[in-house]
C-alpha atoms as one frame of an Amber mdcrd trajectory, in Angstrom:
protein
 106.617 102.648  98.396 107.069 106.041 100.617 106.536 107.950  97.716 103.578
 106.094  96.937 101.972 106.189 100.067 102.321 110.291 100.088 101.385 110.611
  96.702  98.321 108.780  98.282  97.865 110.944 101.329  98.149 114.308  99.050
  95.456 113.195  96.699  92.889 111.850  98.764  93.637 114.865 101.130  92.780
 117.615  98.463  89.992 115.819  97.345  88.404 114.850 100.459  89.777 117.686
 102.900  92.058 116.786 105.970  92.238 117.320 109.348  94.697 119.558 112.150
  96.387 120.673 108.590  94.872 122.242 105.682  95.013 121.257 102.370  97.951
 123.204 101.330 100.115 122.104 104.260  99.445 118.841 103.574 100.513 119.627
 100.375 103.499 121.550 100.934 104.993 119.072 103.590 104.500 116.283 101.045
 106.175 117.904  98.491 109.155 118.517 100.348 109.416 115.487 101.553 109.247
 114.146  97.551 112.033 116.279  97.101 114.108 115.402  99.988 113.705 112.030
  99.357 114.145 111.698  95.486 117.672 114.174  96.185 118.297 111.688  99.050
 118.189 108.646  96.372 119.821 110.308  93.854 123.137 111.616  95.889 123.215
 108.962  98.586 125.682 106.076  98.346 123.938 102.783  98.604 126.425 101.553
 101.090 125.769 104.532 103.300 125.100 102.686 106.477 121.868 105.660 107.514
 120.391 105.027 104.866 118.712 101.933 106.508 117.911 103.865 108.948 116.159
 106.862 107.558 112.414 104.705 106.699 111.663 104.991 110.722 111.046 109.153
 110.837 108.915 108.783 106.996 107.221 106.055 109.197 106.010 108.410 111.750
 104.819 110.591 109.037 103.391 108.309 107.496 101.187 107.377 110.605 100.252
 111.134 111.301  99.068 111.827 107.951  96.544 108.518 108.685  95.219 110.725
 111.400  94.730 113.707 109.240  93.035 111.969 106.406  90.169 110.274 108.826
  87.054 112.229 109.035  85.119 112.649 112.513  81.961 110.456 112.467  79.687
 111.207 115.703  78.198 108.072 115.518  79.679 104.717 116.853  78.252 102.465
 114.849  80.995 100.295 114.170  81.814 100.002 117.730  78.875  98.763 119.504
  79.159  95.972 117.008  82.404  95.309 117.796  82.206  95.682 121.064  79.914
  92.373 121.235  83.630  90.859 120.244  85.280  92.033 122.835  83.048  90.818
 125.547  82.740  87.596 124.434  86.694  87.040 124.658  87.463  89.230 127.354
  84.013  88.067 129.723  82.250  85.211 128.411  85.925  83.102 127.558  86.914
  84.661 130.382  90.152  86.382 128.081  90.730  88.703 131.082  90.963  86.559
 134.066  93.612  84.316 132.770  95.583  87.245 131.807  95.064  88.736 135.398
  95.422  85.305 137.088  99.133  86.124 137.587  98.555  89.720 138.991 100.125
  92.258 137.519 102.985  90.121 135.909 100.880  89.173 132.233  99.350  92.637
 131.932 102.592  94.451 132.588 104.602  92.382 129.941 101.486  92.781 127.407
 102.304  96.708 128.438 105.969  96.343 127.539 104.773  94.787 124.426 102.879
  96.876 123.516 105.387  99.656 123.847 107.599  98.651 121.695 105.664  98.852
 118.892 106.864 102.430 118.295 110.353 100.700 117.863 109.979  97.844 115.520
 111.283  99.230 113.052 114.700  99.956 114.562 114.687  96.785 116.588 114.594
  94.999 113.431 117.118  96.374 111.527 119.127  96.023 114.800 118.681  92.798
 114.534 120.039  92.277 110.766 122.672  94.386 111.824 123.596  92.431 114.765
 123.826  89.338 113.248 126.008  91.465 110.192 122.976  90.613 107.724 122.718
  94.388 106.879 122.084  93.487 103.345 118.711  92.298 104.084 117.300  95.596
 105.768 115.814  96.722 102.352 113.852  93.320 101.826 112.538  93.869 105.358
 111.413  97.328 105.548 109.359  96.147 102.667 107.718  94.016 104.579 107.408
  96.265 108.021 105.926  99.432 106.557 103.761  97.316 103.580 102.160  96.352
 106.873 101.656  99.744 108.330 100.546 101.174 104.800  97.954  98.530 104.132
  96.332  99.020 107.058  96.617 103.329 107.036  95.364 104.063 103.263  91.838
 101.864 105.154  91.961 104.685 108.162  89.227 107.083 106.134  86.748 104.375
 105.400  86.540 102.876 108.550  86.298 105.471 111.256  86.310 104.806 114.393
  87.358 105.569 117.712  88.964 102.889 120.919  86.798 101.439 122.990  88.732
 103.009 126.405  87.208 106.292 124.867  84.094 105.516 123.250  83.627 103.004
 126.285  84.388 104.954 128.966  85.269 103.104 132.265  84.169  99.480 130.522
  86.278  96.487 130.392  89.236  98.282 131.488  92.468  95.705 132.712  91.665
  95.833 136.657  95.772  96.721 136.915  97.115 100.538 136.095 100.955  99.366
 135.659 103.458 101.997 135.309 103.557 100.721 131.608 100.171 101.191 131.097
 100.390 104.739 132.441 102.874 105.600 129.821 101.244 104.058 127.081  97.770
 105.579 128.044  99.667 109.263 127.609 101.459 108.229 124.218  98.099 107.173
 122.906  96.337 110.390 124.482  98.893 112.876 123.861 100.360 111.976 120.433
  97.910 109.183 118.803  95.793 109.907 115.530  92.356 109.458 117.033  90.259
 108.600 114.198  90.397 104.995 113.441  91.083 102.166 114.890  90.636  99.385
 111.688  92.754  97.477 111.261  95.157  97.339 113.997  98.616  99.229 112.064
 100.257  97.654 115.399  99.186  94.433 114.375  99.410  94.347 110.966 103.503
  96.104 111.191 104.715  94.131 114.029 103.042  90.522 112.289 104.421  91.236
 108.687 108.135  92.309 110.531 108.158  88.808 112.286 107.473  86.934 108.932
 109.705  88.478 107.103 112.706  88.469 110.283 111.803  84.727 109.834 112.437
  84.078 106.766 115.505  86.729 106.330 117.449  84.576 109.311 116.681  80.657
 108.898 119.033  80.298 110.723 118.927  82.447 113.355 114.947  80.997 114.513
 115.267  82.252 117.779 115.435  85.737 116.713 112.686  85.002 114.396 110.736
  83.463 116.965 110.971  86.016 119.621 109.545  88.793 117.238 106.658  86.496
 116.175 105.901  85.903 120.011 105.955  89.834 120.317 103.870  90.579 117.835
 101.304  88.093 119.067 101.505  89.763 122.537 101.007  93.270 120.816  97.536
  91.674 119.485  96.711  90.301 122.914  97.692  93.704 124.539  95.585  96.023
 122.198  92.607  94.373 123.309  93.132  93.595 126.845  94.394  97.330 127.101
  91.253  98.607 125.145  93.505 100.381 122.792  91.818  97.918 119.621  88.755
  95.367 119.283  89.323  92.312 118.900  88.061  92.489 115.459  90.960  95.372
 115.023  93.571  92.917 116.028  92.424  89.718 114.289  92.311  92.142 110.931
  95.043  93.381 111.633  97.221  90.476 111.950  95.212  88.960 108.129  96.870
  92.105 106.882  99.950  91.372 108.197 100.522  88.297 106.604  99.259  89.586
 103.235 101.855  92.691 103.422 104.628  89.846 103.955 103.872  87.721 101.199
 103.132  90.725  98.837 106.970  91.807  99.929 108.391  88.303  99.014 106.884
  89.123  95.881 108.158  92.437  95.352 111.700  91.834  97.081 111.833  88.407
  95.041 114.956  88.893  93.520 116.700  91.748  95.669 116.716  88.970  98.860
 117.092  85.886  96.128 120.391  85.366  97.549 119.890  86.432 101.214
């Protein structure tokens, strides 16, 4: 699937151009990461215990080259019709003033929330390993970066920018937690900037929860606590004005698709999990 999804990146990179790289970067990075990772395959024991650990840096990759495939549109069309969304939740259903009824208590756990999602990965496998399910982390980084993936190969036909920066000073939460702060400077400082749809947050962190469901039937709690989270990453991108609502709700459709395409494809590696 890694392999895939670079083999992707290179090709529509050369034949569409890229950004904050040039084309033979891009190409020279993927190759070596082909390399690395078909060596890595080929010499590494299967029960080598980092090796369920090494996904989560090709993830991060993955997400960057996302950013460099978008193009720059100067236009917002998109977003002025999705902002109609967003105001009808957030104003008209009056979305933000039950979150803010509380104070700063709801926004700063829809902060944490939406923190984490740079660890879900991790926190996943964490959880298998926790529980000494490691045999299951395969089936359920299927699921976890299917989600990401499905949503970045869409990043260079939908660009589009979030509506705290295409929206300047509109809608914002009416609370800047310390959270918040922190996320605002991830997302400024070391986010891709060129498309918003669908929400990879959602769509990762939805398609994680499924599958951490059905890998522990047992264990419902666990299951149950990531679902919650990954609805509260979907409330936070739009309260937070990181994602439209239309982002989020997308986002989460994809989610569920990358899940049940995994039980397909990690049918009979999880058969007896």
């Amino acid at each position: 699937m890694l392999l895939a999804y670079f083999a992707y990146t290179t090709v529509v990179g050369l034949a569409a151009g890229v950004r904050q790289v040039n084309r033979a970067e891009l190409l020279a990075i993927n190759a070596a990461v082909w390399f690395a990772f078909l060596l890595l395959l080929i010499r590494m024991p299967r029960e080598a215990e980092w090796r369920d650990w090494l996904p989560y840096p090709l993830s991060l990759l993955c997400y960057r080259e996302a950013g460099w495939l978008a193009s720059v549109i100067p236009f917002h069309d998109l977003e002025h019709q999705w902002i109609l969304w967003d105001r009808l939740v957030l104003d008209t259903w009056q979305g933000r003033a039950a979150i803010e009824s509380l104070g700063p208590v709801i926004p700063t756990v829809l902060e944490a929330a939406y923190l984490s999602v740079y660890v879900i990965g991790p926190l996943a496998i964490g959880a298998l390993y926790l529980v000494r399910r490691r045999e299951a982390a395969d089936c359920l980084w299927v699921a976890f970066l299917l989600g990401l993936m499905l949503s970045y190969v869409q990043f260079p036909f939908w660009p589009s920018e979030p509506p705290r920066t295409v929206f300047p000073g509109w809608d914002l939460p009416s609370f800047l937690t310390p959270l918040r702060k922190l996320n605002l400077f991830l997302v400024g400082n070391y986010g891709i900037h060129s498309s918003v749809f669908p929400s990879a947050h959602v769509s990762g962190a939805v398609a994680a929860a499924l599958m951490l469901r059905r890998l522990l039937p047992d264990r419902r709690l666990m299951g149950n606590a990531a679902m919650i989270v990954a609805v509260l990453i979907a409330v936070a991108t739009v309260y937070g004005r990181y994602h439209y609502v239309v982002d989020a709700v997308s986002g989460a459709a994809v989610g569920v698709m990358a899940y049940r395409l995994a039980c397909r494809v990690s049918k009979h590696n999880c058969a007896n999990i």
